[in-house]
N, C-alpha and C positions, 0 to 999 in steps of 0.2 A: 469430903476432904478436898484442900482445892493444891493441883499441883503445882510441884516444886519445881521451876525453873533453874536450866545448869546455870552452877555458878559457875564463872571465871575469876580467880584469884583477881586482884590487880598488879600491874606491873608483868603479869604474864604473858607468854605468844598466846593467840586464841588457839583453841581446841581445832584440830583438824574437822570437828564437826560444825564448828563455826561459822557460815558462811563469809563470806571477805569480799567486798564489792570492790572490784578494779576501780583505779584510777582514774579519772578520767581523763581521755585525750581527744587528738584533733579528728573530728568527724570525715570521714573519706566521703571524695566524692560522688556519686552516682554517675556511672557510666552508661550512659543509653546506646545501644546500637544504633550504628550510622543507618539512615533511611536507605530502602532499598532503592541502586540503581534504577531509573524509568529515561528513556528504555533500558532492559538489561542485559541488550547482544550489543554487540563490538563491530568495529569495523572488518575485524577479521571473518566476521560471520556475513559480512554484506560481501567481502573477496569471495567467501567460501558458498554464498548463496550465485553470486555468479558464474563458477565452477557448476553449479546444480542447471543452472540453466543453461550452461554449452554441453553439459550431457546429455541434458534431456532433448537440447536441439539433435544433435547426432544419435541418438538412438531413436529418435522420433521420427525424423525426415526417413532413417533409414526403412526403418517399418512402415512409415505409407507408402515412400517408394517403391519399395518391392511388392507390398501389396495388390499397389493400382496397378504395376506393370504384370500384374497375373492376372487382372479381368480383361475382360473383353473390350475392347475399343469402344464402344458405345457409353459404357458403363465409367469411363476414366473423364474426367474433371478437373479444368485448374482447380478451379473454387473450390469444390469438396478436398483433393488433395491439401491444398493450401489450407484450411478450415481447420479437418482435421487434425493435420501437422500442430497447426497451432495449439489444440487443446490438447492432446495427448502433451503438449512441453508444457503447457501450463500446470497438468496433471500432476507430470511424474516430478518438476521443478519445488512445486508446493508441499507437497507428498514428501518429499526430503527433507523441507524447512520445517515442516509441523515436526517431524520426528527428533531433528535437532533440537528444537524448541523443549520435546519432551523427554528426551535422553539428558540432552546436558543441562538444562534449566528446567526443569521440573517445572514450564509452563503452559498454558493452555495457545492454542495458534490462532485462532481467531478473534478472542479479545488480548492478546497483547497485539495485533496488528490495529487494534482500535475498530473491531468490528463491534462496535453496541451500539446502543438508541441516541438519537442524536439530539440534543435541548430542542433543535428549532424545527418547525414541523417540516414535512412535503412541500405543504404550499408556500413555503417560502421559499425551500432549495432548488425545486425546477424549473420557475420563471428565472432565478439566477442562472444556472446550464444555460436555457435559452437567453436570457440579457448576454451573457460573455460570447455565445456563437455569435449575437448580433455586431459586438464590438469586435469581435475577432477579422469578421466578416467585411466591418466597416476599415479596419485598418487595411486587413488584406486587398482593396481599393483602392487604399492612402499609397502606399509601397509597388500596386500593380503587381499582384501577386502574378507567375504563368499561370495559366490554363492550359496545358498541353497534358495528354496525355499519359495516365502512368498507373503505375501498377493497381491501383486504387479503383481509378476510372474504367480501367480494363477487366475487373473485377464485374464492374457493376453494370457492361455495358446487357447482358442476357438478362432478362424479369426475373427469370425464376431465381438466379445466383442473385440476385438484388435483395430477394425475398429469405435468399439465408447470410446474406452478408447483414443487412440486418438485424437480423436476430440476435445475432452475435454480434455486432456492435453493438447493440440495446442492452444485453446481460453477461456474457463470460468475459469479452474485452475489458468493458470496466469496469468491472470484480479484479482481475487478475493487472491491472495494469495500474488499479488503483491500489490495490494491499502491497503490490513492490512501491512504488514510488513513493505513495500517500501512507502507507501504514507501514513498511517499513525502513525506507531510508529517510523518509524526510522529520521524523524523531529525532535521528542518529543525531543528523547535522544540528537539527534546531537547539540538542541538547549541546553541541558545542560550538556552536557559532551564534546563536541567536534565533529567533523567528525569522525575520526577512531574509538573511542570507541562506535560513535553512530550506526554507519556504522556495527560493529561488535555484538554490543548489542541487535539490530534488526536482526541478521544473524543466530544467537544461536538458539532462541526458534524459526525459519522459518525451521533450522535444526529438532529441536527433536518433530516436529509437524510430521515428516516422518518418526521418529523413530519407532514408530509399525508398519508402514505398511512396513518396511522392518527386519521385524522378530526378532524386540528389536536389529538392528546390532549398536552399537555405533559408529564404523568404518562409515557407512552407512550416520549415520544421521552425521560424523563431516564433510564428503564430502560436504553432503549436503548445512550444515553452511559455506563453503568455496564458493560454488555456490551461494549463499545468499549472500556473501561477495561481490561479482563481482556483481553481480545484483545491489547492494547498491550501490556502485561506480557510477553504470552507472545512478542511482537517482541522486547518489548527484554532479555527474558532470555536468548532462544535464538541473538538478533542474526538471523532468520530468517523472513520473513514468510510459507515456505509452511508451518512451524506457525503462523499467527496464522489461517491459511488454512483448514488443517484442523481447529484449535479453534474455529472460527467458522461452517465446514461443522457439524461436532458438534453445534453449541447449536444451528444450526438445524433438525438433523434431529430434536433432542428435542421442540421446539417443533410441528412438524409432526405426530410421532409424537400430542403430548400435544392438535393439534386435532383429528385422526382419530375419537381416542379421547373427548373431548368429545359430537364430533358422535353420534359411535353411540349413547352415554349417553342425550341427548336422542332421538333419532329412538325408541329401545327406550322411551321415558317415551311 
C-alpha cells in the first residue's frame, strides 16, 4: 500500500504541521572580534612598573645595608654591596611584573617581553654588539668623551671586583636591562609612535639611567642612548629581545676586553 500524503484543502492556512519557510531577508553581517591588543599593557602598567622598581630599590638597598653593616670589616665590599643591591631589585622588580602580567592579563612574562628564538643566528648578533662598541668607541673620540674617574672605573679598579663586575655585565645586566627597555617599553611606544621614534624613545632614558654612574658625563650617557639605539634595532628586527640580549652582552664584553687591555697598556708605561 503506498502512503497517503496530508492533504491541504486549497485556499486554506497550512496545517500547523506544515512546515513554513521564512521569508527571506537581509543576511547580517559577521562580526569578527578585534585582534588582540600586542602589546597588551598600557602605559599605566609602565607608571606602575616604575613604582615596582622604587620599591624594590628601597627595600633592597635597605637589606644589604644592614646586612654588610653586621659583618666584620674584612668581609664588607663596595662591589658586592653594590652587586648585590643590584639583583635583589632586579629580583623583586620582575617578580612583581610577572605577577601583574599573570593576575590581570592572564599572560605569560617571558615571551610577552619578546623572550623567544631569534630568526637570525648568534653569529650574526655578536660581531654586531661588537661593530656598535666599535662605532660607539669611534664617536666617543669624535666628541672627546672625559676619561676621568667614576663610579664605573672605581668599581673596576681591584682584579677580583673586575672579575665579578664582569660577570654580571656579561649576563643579569643585560637580561634585566634589556626585558625593561627592549622588551617592555619599546613595544609600548613603537605601538604608538612608530618604529624609529619607538626605537629612539626606549633608547633615551636606557641612556641617562648610566648617567651617574659615569660621573653625570652627558657625552657618556648620549653614547650610551646610541647603544640603546642598535640594541632596539636588533628588537625590533628580530621581534626578539634575547638577541637584543645577546648583542648587548657582545658590546659589553668588547668594552671590558678594551678596559683590561688599556689598563695593562698603562701599568707596562
Amino acid at each position: 500500500m503506498i502512503p497517503q500524503q496530508p492533504f491541504e484543502p486549497l485556499g486554506l492556512p497550512p496545517s500547523p504541521h506544515t512546515p513554513v519557510e521564512a521569508p527571506p531577508g537581509p543576511l547580517l553581517p559577521v562580526i569578527s572580534p578585534p585582534p588582540p591588543r600586542d602589546p597588551f599593557w598600557g602605559y599605566s602598567d609602565v607608571a606602575l612598573f616604575i613604582g615596582f622598581l622604587l620599591a624594590s630599590a628601597l627595600v633592597s638597598l635597605g637589606i644589604v645595608n644592614l646586612t654588610f653593616s653586621l659583618l666584620p670589616k674584612r668581609y664588607q665590599s663596595m662591589v658586592a654591596e653594590a652587586l648585590i643591591a643590584q639583583t635583589l631589585i632586579y629580583v623583586l622588580a620582575y617578580s612583581a611584573l610577572a605577577l601583574l602580567f599573570r593576575v590581570h592579563y592572564d599572560r605569560p612574562f617571558w615571551r610577552s617581553l619578546g623572550w623567544v628564538r631569534s630568526p637570525m643566528p648568534p653569529i650574526v648578533i655578536v660581531p654586531g654588539g661588537a661593530l656598535t662598541a666599535l662605532a660607539v668607541a669611534f664617536l666617543g673620540a669624535l666628541i672627546r668623551t672625559p676619561t676621568s674617574a667614576n663610579r664605573i672605573t672605581e668599581m673596576l679598579e681591584n682584579p677580583r671586583a673586575l672579575v665579578w663586575v664582569a660577570i654580571f655585565g656579561l649576563t643579569l645586566a643585560p637580561i634585566a636591562e634589556e626585558l625593561a627597555f627592549r622588551g617592555f617599553l619599546q613595544p609600548l611606544l613603537v605601538r604608538s609612535f612608530g618604529p624609529v621614534p619607538g626605537i629612539l624613545g626606549a633608547a633615551i632614558p636606557f641612556g641617562l639611567l648610566h648617567f651617574s654612574e659615569y660621573g653625570n658625563s652627558w657625552k657618556h650617557a648620549l653614547l650610551i642612548s646610541l647603544a640603546g639605539a642598535a640594541f632596539g634595532w636588533m628588537r625590533y628586527r628580530t621581534g626578539s629581545t634575547r638577541a637584543s640580549v645577546l648583542m648587548h652582552a657582545s658590546y659589553n664584553a668588547l668594552e671590558f676586553f678594551a678596559y683590561i687591555s688599556q689598563q695593562r697598556d698603562l701599568h707596562r708605561v
